[in-house]
C-alpha positions in Angstrom: 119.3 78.2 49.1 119.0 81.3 47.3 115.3 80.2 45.9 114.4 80.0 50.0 115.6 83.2 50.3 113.2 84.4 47.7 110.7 82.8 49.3 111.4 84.4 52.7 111.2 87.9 51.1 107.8 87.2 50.1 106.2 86.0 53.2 107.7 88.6 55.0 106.1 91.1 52.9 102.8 89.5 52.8 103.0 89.5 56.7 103.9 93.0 56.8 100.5 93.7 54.5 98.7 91.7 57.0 99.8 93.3 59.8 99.3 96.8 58.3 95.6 96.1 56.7 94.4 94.5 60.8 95.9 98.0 62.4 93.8 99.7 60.3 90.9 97.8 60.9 91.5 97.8 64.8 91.9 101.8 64.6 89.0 102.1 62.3 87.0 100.0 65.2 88.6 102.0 67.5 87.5 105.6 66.3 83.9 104.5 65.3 83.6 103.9 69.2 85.6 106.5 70.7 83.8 109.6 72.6 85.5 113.1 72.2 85.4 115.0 75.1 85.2 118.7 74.4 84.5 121.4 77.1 83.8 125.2 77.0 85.9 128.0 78.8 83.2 128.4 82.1 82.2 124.9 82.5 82.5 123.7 85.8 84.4 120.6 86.1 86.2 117.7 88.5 89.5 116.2 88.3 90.7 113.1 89.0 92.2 113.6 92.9 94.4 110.2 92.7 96.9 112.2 90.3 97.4 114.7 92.5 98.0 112.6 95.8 100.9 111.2 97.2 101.9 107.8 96.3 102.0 106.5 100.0 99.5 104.0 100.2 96.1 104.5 99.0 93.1 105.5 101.0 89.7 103.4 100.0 87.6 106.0 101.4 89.3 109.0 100.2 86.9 110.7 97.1 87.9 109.5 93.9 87.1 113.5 92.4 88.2 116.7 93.4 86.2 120.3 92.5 84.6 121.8 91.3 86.5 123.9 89.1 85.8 126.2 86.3 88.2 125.9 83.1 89.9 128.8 81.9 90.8 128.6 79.0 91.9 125.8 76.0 95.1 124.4 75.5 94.7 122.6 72.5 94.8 118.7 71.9 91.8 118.2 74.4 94.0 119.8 77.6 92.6 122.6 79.7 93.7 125.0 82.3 91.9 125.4 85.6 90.9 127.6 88.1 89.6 127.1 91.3 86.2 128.6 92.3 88.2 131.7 94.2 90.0 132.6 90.4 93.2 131.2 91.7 94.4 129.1 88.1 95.6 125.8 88.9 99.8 125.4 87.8 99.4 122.8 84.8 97.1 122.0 82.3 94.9 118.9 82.6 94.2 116.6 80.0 89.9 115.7 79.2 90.7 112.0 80.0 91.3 113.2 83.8 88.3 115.5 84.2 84.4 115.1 84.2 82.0 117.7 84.3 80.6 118.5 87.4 76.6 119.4 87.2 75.5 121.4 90.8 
């Protein structure tokens, strides 16, 4: 029994290597692939508009983007504050994933 035991300790481990060696190959994958969004203060950008909708019901025509607006200033950690075209600065920060840049 206690030689099963043993045995158990080992496989466990060895899984645990294999588990740890694939995550680092999936992330390693992962960040070859990945494009970092970075914008400048002045840029003029869009927003995602279903983020700032009410959740009853969902329009299919409604515009999937809201904007423009011109970013303010950075937050750090790929967020961004924004203002409206009338310099009225939008309450929170929004993060890169929700905005695209908006070319007039």
């Amino acid at each position: 029994m206690k030689l099963n035991l043993d045995l158990f300790e080992g496989e466990r481990e060895k899984t645990i290597i294999r588990v740890t060696s694939y995550q680092q190959q999936l992330k390693s994958y992962y960040d070859k692939r990945v494009k970092v969004r970075q914008f400048q203060p002045g840029d003029l950008m869009l927003r995602k508009a279903f983020i700032t909708a009410p959740r009853h019901g969902s329009k299919k025509m409604n515009p999937n983007w809201e904007g423009p607006y011109v970013i303010s200033r950075s937050g750090g950690r790929g967020s961004y504050t924004l203002d409206t075209m009338d310099g009225k600065q939008i309450p929170r920060q929004w993060n890169a994933h929700h905005l695209r840049k908006y070319y007039p």
